[in-house]
C-alpha positions as CSV (number, residue, x, y, z in Angstrom):
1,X,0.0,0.0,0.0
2,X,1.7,3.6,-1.3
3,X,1.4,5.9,1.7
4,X,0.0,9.1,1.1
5,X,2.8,11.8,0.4
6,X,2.8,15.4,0.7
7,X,-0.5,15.7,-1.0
8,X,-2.5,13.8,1.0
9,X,-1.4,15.6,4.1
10,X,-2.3,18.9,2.3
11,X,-5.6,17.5,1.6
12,X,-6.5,17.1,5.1
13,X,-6.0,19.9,5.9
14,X,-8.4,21.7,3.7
15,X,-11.3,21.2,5.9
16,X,-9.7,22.8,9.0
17,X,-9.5,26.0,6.6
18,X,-12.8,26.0,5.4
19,X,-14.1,25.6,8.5
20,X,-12.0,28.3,10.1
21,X,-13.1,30.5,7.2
22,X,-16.5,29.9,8.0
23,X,-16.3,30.6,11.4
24,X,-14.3,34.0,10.2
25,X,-17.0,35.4,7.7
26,X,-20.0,34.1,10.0
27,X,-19.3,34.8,13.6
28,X,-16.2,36.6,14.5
29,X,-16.3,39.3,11.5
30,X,-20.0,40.1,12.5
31,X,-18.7,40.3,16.1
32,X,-15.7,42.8,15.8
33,X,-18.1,45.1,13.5
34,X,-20.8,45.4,16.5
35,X,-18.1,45.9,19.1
36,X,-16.5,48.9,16.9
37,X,-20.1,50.2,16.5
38,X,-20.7,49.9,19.9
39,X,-17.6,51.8,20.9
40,X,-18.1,54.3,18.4
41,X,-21.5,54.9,20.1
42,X,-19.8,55.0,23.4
43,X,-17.4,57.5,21.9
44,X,-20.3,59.9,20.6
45,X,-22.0,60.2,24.2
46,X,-23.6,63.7,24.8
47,X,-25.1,65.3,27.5
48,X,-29.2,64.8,27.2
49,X,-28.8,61.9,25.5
50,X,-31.3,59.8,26.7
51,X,-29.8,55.9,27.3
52,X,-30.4,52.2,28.7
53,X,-27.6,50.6,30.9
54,X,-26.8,47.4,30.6
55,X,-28.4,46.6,34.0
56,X,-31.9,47.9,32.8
57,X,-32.0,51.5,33.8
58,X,-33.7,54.2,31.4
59,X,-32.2,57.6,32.2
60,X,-30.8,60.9,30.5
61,X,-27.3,61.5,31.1
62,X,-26.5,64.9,32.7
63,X,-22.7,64.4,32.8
64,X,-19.8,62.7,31.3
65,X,-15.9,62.0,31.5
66,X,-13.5,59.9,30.5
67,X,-14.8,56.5,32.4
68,X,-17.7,57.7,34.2
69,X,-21.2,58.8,33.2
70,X,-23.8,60.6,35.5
71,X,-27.5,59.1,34.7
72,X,-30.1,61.1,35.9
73,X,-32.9,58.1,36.2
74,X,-36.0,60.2,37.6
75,X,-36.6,64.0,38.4
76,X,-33.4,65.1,41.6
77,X,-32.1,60.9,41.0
78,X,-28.9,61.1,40.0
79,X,-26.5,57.5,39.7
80,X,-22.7,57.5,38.2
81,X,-21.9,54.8,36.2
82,X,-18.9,53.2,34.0
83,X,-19.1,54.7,30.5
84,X,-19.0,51.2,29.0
85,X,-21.9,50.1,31.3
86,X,-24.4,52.2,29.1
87,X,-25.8,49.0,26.4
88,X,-28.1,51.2,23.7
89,X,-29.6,54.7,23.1
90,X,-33.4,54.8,24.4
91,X,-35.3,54.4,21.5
92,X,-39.3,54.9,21.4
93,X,-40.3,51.4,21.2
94,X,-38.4,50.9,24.7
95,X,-39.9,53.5,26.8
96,X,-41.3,52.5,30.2
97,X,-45.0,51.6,30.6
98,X,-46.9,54.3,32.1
99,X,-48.7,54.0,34.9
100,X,-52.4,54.6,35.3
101,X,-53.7,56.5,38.0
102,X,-56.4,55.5,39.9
């Protein structure tokens, strides 16, 4: 029986790449685009924006550094978080439920 030479080891190797190429164009590409979006966002932070942290909390931001944002969450409530702890701008179709009075 002829053992297989340089080719054959070549040859088994081809499905390693394709798979790896796969896994490139399907998961980690998509990945590193949403993180650079995300940190662009991040990046672009203004007071008044209106945000949701990663924990849940709707708020306006009233101040900003570096590292830390101040989230004002209801009327004289004021909480300082980590910049990278805010997840998504506040968008209309996320807004609270209101409360009915009565």
């Amino acid at each position: 029986m002829p053992s297989a030479g340089a080719g054959g080891s070549i040859a088994s190797f081809i499905p390693l790449v394709l798979i790896f190429v796969v896994f490139y164009f399907l998961l980690i590409r998509p990945q590193q685009k949403q993180a650079k979006e995300h940190q662009q966002f991040l990046n672009d932070l203004k007071t008044g924006n209106k945000v949701i942290t990663k924990g849940g909390l709707h708020g306006t931001i009233t101040g900003l550094t570096d590292t830390v944002v101040t989230l004002e969450i209801a009327q004289d409530v004021k909480v300082k978080i980590s910049r990278s702890a805010i997840a998504s701008p506040e968008s209309a179709n996320t807004t609270a439920p209101v409360k009915a009075k009565g």
